[in-house]
C-alpha positions in Angstrom: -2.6 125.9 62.2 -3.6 123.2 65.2 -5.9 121.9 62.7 -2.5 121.0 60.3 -0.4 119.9 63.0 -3.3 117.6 64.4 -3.6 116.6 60.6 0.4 115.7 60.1 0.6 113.9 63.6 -2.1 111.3 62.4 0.1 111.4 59.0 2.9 110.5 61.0 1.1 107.5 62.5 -0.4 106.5 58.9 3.7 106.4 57.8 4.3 104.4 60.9 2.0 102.0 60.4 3.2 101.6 56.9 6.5 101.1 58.0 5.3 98.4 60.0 3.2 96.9 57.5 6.7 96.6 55.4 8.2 94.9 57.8 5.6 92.4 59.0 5.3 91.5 55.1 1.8 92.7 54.8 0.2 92.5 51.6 1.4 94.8 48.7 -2.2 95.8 48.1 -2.9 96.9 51.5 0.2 98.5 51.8 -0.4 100.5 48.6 -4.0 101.6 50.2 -2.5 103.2 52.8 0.2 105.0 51.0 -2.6 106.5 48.5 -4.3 107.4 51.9 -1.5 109.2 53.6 -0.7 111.1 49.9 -3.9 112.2 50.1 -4.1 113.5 53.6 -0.7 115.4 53.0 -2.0 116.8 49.6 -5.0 117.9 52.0 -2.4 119.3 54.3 -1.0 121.4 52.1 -3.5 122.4 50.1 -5.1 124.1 53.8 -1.8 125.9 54.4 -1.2 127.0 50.8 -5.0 128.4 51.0 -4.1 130.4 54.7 -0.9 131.9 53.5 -2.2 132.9 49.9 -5.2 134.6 51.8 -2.6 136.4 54.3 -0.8 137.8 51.3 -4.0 138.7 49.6 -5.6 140.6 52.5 -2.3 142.7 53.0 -1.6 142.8 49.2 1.9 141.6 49.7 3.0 141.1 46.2 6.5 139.8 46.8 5.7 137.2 49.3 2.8 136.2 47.1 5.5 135.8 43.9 7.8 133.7 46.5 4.9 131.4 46.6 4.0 131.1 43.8 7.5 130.5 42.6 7.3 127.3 44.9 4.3 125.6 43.8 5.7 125.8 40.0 8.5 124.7 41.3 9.4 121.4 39.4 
């Protein structure tokens, strides 16, 4: 999980410096770049704890916390 948290804080600092980039007026182009960049690192984020917790559930064969998380990634 330090590996996540690590992950988000620079996330945090990628949304930051977007923000910034907005208000300074920065190019749209660059500006897009680093949104597709910071989707991706969340995206990779997630995927990581999704994998964890569905390999918790698996190992202890919980069935109803499994079918909670499932419920949440179909989600729409």
């Amino acid at each position: 999980m330090n590996q996540v948290n690590a992950r988000l804080k620079k996330i945090a600092g990628q949304i930051n410096g977007i923000m910034k980039m907005i208000d300074e007026g920065e190019d749209c182009e660059k500006i897009i770049i680093q949104f597709q960049a910071s989707k991706a690192a969340i995206d990779s984020a997630y995927a990581e704890i999704l994998s964890e917790n569905l390999q918790i559930c698996l190992k202890s064969k919980n069935s109803a916390q499994m079918n909670k998380i499932v419920k949440l990634i179909t989600k729409k």
